[in-house]
Steps between C-alpha positions, in 0.01 A plus 500: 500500500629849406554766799313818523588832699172625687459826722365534857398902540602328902824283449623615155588229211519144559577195212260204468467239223180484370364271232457618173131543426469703883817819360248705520327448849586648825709259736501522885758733668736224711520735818157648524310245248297772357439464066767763391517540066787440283707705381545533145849638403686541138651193442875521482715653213681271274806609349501336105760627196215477308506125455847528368859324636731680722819562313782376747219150508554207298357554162432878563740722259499176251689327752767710565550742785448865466602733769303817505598832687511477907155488651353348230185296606551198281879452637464567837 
């Protein structure tokens, strides 16, 4: 079962796994047992090169290595 953050306005946030089909419903806060909702945040940023291989990886650059300037974001 996949874990959920929900918010007590009391205690704050707590994690609980919840089955799929209840995501949506409120669970019971652990310290007070009152229903508190889920929260619903962004879910996280992946960082892609657009589907394409790194250069310094194998097979990226035609299999060679290419060094790019310092601070580069596909070499570092």
């Amino acid at each position: 079962m996949p874990n959920y953050n929900y918010t007590c306005k009391t205690h704050g946030t707590f994690t609980k796994s919840a089955p799929l089909a209840e995501f949506e419903a409120p669970q019971n806060c652990p310290t007070c047992e009152k229903p508190a909702p889920r929260d619903f945040i962004s879910a996280p940023q992946i960082a892609t090169n657009g589907g394409r291989p790194k250069a310094n990886m194998p097979g990226g650059g035609k299999g060679r290595q290419v060094k790019h300037a310092p601070g580069c974001s596909c070499c570092s």
